[in-house]
C-alpha positions as CSV (number, residue, x, y, z in Angstrom):
1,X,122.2,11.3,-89.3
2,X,118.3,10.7,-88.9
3,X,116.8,7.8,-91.5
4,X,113.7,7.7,-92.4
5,X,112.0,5.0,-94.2
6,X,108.9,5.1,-96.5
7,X,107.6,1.8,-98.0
8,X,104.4,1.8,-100.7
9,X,103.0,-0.3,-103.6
10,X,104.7,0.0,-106.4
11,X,103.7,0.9,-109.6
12,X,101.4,-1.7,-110.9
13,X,101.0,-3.8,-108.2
14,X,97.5,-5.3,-107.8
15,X,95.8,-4.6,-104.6
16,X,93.8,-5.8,-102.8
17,X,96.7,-8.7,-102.5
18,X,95.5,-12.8,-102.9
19,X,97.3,-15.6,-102.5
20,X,99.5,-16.5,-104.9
21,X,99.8,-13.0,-106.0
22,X,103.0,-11.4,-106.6
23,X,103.8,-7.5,-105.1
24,X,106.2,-5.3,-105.7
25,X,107.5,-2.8,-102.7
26,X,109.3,0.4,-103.6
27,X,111.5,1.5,-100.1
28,X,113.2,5.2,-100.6
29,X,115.3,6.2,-97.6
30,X,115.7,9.5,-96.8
31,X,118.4,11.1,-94.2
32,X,116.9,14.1,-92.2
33,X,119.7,14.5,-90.3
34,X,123.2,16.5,-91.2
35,X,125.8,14.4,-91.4
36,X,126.3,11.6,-93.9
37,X,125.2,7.9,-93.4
38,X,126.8,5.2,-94.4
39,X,127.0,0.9,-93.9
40,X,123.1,1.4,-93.8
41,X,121.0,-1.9,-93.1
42,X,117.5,-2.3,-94.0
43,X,115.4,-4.8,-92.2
44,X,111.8,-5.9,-93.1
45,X,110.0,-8.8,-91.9
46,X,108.2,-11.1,-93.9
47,X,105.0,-12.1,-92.6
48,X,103.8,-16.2,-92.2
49,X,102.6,-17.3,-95.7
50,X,104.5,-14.7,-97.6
51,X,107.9,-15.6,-99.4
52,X,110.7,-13.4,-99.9
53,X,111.7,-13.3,-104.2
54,X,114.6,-10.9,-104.4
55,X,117.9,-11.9,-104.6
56,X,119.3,-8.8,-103.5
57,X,117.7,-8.9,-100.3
58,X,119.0,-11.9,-97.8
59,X,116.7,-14.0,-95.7
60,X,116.9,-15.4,-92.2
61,X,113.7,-16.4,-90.3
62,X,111.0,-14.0,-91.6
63,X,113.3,-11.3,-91.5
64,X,115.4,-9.8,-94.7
65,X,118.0,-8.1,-94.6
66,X,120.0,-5.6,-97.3
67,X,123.2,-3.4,-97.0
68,X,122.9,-0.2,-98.8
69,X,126.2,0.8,-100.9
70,X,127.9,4.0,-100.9
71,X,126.5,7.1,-98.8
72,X,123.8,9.1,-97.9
73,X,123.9,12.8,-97.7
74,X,121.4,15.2,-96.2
């Protein structure tokens, strides 16, 4: 397999950003490659001043972590 990762704005989300401000991200994972992945892990770091508000994601240091379920075919 060969992930690729695209992360943007999501709908709505006011930019430019201010403190205080709440922003949605959309991340869509794509597998180039030709066999299917699986146990995939997302990483994104959360920079100083920022806080992390989704449940499904978990948190340690500024970095969050999430396990994809299930598959992902070419």
């Amino acid at each position: 397999f060969d992930l690729a990762l695209i992360k943007t704005f999501a709908t709505g989300s006011s930019t430019p950003l201010v403190s205080g401000s709440s922003v949605t991200f959309t991340i869509t994972v794509f597998n180039q490659g030709t066999l299917t992945a699986s146990g995939i892990q997302l990483v994104d770091y959360i920079p100083t001043g920022l806080t992390l508000n989704d449940p499904s994601w978990t948190l340690s240091g500024s970095m969050a972590f999430k396990t994809l379920s299930g598959t992902l075919a070419p």
